[in-house]
TIGU-771718 format. One record per residue (C-alpha): residue number from 1; residue in one letter; x negated, y negated, z. Coordinates in steps of 0.02 Angstrom, whole numbers. Layout:
[NUM, 'a', [X, Y, Z]]
...
# end
This chain:
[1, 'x', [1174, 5033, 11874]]
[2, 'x', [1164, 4853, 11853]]
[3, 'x', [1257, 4782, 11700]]
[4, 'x', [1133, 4699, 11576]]
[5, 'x', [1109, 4535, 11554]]
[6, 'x', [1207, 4435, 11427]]
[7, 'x', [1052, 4293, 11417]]
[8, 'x', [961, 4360, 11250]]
[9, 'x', [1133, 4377, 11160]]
[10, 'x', [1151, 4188, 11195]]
[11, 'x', [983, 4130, 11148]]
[12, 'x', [1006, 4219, 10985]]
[13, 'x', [1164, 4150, 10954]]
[14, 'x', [1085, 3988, 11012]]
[15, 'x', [961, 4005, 10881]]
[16, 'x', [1086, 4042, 10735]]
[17, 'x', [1140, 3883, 10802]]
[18, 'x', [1001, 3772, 10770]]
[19, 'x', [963, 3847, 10625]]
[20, 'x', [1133, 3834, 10534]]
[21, 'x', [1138, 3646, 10605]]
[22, 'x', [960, 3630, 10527]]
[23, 'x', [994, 3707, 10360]]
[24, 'x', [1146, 3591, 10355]]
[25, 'x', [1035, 3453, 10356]]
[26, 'x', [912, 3491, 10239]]
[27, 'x', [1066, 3544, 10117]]
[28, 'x', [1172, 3374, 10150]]
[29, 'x', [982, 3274, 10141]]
[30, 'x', [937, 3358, 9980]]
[31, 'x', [1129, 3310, 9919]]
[32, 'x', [1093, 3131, 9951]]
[33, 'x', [948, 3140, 9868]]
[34, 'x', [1019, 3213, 9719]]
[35, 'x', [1178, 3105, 9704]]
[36, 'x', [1050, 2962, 9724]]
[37, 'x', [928, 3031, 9547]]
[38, 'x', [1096, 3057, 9461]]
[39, 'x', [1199, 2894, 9513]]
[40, 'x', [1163, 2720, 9418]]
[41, 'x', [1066, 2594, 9485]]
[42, 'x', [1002, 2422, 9451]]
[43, 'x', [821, 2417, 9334]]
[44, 'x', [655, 2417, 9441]]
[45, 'x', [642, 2238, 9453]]
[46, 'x', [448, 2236, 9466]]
[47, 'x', [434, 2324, 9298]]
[48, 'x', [340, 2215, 9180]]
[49, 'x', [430, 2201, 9002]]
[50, 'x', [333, 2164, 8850]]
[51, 'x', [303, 2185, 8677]]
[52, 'x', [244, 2349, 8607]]
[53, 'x', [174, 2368, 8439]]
[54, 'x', [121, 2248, 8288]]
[55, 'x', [239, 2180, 8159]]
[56, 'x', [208, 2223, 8000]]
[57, 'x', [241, 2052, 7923]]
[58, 'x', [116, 2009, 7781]]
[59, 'x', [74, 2187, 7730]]
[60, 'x', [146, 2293, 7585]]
[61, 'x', [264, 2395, 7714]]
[62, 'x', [332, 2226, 7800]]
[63, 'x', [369, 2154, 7630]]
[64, 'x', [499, 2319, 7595]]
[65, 'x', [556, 2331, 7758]]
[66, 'x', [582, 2210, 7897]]
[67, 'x', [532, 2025, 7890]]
[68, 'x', [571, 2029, 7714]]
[69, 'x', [719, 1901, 7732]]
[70, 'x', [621, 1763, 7765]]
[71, 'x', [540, 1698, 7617]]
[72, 'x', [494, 1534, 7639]]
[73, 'x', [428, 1435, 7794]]
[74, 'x', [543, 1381, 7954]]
[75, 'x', [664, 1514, 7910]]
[76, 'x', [700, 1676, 8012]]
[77, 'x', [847, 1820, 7989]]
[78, 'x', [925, 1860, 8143]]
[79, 'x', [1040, 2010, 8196]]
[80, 'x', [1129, 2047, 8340]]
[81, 'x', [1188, 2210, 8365]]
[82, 'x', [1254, 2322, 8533]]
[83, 'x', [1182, 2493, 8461]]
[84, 'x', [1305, 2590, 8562]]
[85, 'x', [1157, 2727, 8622]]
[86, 'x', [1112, 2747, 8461]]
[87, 'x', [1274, 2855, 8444]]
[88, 'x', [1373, 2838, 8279]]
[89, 'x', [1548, 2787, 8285]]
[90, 'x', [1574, 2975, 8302]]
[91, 'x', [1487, 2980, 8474]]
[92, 'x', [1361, 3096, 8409]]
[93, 'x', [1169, 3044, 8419]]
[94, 'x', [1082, 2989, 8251]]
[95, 'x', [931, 2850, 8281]]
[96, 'x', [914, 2868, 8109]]
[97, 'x', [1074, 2796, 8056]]
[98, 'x', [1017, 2657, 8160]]
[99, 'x', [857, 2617, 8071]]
[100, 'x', [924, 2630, 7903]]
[101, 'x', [1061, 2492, 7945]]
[102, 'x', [902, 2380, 8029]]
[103, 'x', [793, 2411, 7889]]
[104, 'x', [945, 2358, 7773]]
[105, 'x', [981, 2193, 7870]]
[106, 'x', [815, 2128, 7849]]
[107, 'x', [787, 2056, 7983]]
[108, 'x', [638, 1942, 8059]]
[109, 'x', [730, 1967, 8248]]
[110, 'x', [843, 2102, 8299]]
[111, 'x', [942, 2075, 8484]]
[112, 'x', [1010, 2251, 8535]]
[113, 'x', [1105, 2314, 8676]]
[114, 'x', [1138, 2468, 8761]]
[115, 'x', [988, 2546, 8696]]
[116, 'x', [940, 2712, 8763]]
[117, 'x', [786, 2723, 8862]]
[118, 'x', [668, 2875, 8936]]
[119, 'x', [795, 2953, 9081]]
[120, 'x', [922, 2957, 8912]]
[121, 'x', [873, 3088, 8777]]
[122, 'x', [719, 2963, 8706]]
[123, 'x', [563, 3074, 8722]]
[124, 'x', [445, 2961, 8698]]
[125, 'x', [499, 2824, 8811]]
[126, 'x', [608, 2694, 8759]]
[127, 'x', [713, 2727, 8607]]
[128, 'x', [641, 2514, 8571]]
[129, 'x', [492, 2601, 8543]]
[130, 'x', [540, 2716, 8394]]
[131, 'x', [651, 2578, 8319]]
[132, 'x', [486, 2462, 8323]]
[133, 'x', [393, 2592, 8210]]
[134, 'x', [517, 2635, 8090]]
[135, 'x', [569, 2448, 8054]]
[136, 'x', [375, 2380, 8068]]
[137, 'x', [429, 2257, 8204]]
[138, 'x', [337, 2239, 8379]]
[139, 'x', [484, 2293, 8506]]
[140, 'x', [527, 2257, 8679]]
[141, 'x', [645, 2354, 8807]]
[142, 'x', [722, 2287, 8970]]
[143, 'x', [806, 2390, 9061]]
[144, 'x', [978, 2380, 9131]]
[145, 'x', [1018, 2540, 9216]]
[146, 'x', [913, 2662, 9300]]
[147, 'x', [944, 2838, 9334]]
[148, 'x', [860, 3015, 9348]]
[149, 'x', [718, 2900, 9409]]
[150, 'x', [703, 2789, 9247]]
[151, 'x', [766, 2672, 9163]]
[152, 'x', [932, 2745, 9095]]
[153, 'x', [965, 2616, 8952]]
[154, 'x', [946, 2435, 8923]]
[155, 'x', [934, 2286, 8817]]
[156, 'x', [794, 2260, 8662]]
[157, 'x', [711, 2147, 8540]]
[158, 'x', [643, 2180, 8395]]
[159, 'x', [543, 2079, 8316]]
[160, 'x', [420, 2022, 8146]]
[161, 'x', [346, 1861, 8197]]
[162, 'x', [239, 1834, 8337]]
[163, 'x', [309, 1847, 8523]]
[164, 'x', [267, 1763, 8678]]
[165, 'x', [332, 1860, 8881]]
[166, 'x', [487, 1944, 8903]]
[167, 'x', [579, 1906, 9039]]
[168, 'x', [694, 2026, 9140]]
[169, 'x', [825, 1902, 9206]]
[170, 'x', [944, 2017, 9317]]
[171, 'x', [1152, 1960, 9305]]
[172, 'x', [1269, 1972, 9468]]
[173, 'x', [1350, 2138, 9515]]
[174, 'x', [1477, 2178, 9662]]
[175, 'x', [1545, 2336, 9591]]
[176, 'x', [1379, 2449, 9594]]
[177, 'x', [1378, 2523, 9415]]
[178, 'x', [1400, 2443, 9243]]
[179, 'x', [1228, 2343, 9284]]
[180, 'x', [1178, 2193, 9163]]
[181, 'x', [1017, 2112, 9136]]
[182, 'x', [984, 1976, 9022]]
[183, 'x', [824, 1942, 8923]]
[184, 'x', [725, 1808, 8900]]
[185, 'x', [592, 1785, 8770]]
[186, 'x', [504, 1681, 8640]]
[187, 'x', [483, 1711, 8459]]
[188, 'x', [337, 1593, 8331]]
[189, 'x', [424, 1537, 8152]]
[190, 'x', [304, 1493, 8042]]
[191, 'x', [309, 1336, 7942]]
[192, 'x', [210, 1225, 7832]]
[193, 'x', [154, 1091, 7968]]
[194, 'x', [132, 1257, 8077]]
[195, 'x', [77, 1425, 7996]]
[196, 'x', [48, 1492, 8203]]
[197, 'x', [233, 1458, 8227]]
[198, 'x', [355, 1351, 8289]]
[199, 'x', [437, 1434, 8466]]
[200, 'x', [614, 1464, 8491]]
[201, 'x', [691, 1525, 8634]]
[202, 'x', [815, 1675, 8646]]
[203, 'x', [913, 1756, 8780]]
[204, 'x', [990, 1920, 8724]]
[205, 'x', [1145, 1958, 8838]]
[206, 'x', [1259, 2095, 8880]]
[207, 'x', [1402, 2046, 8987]]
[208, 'x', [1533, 2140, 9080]]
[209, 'x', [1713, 2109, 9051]]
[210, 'x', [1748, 1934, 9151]]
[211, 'x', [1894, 2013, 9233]]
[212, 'x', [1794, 2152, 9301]]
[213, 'x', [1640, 2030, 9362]]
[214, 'x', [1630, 1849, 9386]]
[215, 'x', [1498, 1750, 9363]]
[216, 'x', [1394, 1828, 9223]]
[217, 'x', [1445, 1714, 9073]]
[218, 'x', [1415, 1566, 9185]]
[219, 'x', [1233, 1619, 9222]]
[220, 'x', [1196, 1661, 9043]]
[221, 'x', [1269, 1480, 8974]]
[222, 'x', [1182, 1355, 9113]]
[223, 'x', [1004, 1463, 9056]]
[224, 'x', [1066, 1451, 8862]]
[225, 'x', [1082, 1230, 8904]]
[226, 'x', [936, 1208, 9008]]
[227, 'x', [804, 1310, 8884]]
[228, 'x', [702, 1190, 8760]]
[229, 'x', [765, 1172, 8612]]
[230, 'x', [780, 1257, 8478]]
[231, 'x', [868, 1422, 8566]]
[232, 'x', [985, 1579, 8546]]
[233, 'x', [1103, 1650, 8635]]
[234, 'x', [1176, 1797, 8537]]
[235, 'x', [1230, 1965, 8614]]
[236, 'x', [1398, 2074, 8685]]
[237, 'x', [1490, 1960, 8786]]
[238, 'x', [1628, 2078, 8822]]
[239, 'x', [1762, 1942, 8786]]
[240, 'x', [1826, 1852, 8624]]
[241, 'x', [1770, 1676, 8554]]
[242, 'x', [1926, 1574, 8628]]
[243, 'x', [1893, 1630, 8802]]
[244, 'x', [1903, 1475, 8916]]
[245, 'x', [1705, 1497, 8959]]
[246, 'x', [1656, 1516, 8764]]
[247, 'x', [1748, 1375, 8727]]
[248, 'x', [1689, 1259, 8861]]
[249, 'x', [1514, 1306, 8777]]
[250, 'x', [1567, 1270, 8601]]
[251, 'x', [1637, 1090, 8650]]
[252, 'x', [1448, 1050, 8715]]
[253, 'x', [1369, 935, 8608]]
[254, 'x', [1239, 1013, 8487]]
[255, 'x', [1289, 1191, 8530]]
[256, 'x', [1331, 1296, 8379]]
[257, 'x', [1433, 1459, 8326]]
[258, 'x', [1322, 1537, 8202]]
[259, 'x', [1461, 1637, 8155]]
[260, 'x', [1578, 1520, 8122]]
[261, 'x', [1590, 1554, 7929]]
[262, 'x', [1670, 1696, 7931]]
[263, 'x', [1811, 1777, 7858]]
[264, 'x', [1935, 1804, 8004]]
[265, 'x', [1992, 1948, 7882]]
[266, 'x', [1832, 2030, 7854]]
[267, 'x', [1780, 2027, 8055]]
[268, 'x', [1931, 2117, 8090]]
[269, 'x', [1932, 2263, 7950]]
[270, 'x', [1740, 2278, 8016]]
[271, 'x', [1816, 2318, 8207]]
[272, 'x', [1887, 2487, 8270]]
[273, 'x', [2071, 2478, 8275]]
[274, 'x', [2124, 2402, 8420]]
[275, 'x', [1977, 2295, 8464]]
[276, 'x', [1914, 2115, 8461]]
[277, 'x', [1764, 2033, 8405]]
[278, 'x', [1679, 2017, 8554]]
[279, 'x', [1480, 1987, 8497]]
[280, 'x', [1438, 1802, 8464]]
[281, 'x', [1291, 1693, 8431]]
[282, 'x', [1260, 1521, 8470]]
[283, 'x', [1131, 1412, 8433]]
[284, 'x', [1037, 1246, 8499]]
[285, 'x', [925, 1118, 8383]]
[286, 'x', [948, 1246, 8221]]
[287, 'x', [1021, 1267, 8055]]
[288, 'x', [1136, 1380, 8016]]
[289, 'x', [1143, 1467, 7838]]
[290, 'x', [1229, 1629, 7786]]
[291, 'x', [1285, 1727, 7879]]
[292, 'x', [1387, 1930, 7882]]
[293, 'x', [1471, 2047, 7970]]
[294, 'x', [1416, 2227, 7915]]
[295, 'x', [1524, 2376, 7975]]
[296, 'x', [1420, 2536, 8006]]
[297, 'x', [1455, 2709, 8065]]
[298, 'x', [1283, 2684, 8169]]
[299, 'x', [1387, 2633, 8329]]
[300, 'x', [1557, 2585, 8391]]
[301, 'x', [1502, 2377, 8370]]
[302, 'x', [1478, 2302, 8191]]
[303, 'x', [1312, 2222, 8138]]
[304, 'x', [1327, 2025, 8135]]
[305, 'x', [1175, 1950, 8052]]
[306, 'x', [1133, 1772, 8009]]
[307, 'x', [990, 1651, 7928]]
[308, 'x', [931, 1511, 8030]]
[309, 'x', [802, 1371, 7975]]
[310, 'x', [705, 1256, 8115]]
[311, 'x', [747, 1066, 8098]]
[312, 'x', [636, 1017, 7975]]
[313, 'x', [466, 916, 8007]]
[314, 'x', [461, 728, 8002]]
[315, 'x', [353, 696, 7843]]
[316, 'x', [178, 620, 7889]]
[317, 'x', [160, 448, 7938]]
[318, 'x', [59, 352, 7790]]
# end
C-alpha cells in the first residue's frame, strides 16, 4: 500500500503558521496603540482655548468672593499659584482645599499651573472649569500634556474682569515628556478715564528645569519684552531668582520683581524643606503694592499673591 501523503499535515501546520504570525500582529499593533493612549504627549495644537463662564464681579456673590480685592479703579489682585493637581501637600486629591485658599486670596486674576484636565480624574472636563464656578471667575485651560486621548493637565487663568483670546503658545522639548506650554492672554482693568478697561498683557508660564531643557526661559522672556505694555509674566519657572537668565531680565530697564518685598525669612518657612522659591512674577509699565506669600496644604507650591495698580491717567488737558 502506498504510504500517505504528508501534504495536508504541512498545510495545516502552514496555517498555524500564518495565523500565529497574524495574531502576533494584531497583539504587537494593539500594544502600540495602547502604549501610545497611555504615554504623554504634546497638547492638540489646533485646540482653541478660551474663556468659559462669567465673572461674578459687581454682584452680591463677587463682592464675598473673588474680585473683592480690588476696590477702587486701575487696581487688580493677582495670584500665581502651581496647584500641584489639585493634590494637597499630602498627595491626596482635595479641589476643595484649592478653592477655599482662591476664594481667601481674593483675587481679580489667578495664573495656575499643573492643573488637572479631563484624561485626569476631572469629570466634567477641565478641573479650570470647576475652579471658575466656585470662585465666580470666567476660567480658561490650556493644555500641556495629553494622554488617554485628552488633554492630561495644563496651565489656567482665572479671572474677574473682562478677558480678551487665549493663546496656546507651545515651549521647546527634545526629551518627549515633561511638555510645557505657555499662555498668552489679555485681561480689562477698569478705571475712571475707562470703566470698559484698560488691557494688560499676561503670559502664565511653566518651565522645565534649565538643566534638563534649554531654551524655554529664553522664549518666555523675549515674548514677556516685546508684549505692549503694561504686562505679566508670573508662573513656575523651575529655577530660583538669581539664576543667570532671571537676572539678565531683572537688569532690563523697567522690568520689575513684584515680589521683591518679601521677607527672605517668611518665603523660606512657606517652602517644603529642602526646596527653593522657584515661582516669580515680573512686571512691565505697573505698580507694585503689597504683596504675600501664603503657605497652604492645597499643594506642594505656596500661594504668592500681589496688588498691582495701572500707571495712572494724565489728568485732562484744560
Amino acid at each position: 500500500m502506498d504510504a500517505p501523503s504528508p501534504a495536508p499535515a504541512a498545510t495545516r501546520s502552514s496555517g498555524r503558521t500564518a495565523t500565529t504570525l497574524l495574531l502576533g500582529a494584531v497583539l504587537g499593533a494593539g500594544a502600540v496603540l495602547v502604549a501610545g493612549w497611555i504615554d504623554r504627549a504634546p497638547a492638540n495644537p489646533h485646540d482653541t482655548p478660551a474663556f468659559v463662564g462669567a465673572p461674578l464681579r459687581g454682584t452680591a456673590a463677587g463682592e464675598t468672593t473673588a474680585g473683592a480685592a480690588s476696590e477702587s479703579a486701575g487696581t487688580f489682585r493677582l495670584v500665581a499659584w502651581n496647584a500641584h493637581g489639585l493634590r494637597g501637600a499630602d498627595g491626596d486629591y482635595n479641589p476643595a482645599l484649592t478653592v477655599q485658599w482662591l476664594l481667601a486670596s481674593r483675587f481679580d486674576l489667578a495664573l495656575l499651573q499643573e492643573v488637572p484636565g479631563p484624561a485626569d480624574g476631572a469629570a466634567e472636563g477641565p478641573a479650570s472649569g470647576m475652579l471658575g464656578r466656585f470662585t465666580g471667575s470666567s476660567a480658561a485651560f490650556v493644555g500641556t500634556e495629553r494622554r488617554f486621548g485628552e488633554e492630561h493637565t495644563g496651565n489656567a487663568v482665572l479671572s474677574t474682569l473682562p478677558t480678551g483670546p487665549v493663546h496656546r503658545i507651545p515651549l521647546p522639548d527634545t526629551r518627549g515628556k515633561a511638555f510645557r506650554t505657555m499662555v498668552l492672554t489679555t485681561v480689562f482693568v477698569p478705571t475712571e478715564q475707562n470703566p470698559a478697561g484698560e488691557a494688560v498683557r499676561v503670559l502664565n508660564v511653566h518651565l522645565t528645569k534649565p538643566n534638563l531643557e534649554r531654551g524655554q526661559i529664553e522664549r518666555a522672556i523675549d515674548l514677556f519684552l516685546a508684549l505692549e505694555t503694561p504686562c505679566v509674566l508670573a508662573g513656575d519657572f523651575n529655577q530660583p531668582i538669581d539664576a543667570p537668565a532671571l537676572t539678565g531680565l531683572l537688569a532690563v530697564d523697567g522690568v520689575t520683581d513684584a515680589l521683591a518685598a518679601l521677607d527672605p525669612d517668611e518665603v523660606l518657612a512657606s517652602l517644603p524643606v529642602d526646596k527653593e522659591k522657584v515661582d516669580h512674577i515680573f512686571v512691565r509699565g505697573l505698580t507694585v503694592g503689597e504683596a504675600a506669600v501664603v503657605p497652604t496644604k492645597a499643594s506642594d507650591h505656596p500661594l504668592f499673591r500681589v496688588d498691582l495698580r495701572l500707571p495712572r491717567a494724565a489728568p485732562p488737558t484744560p
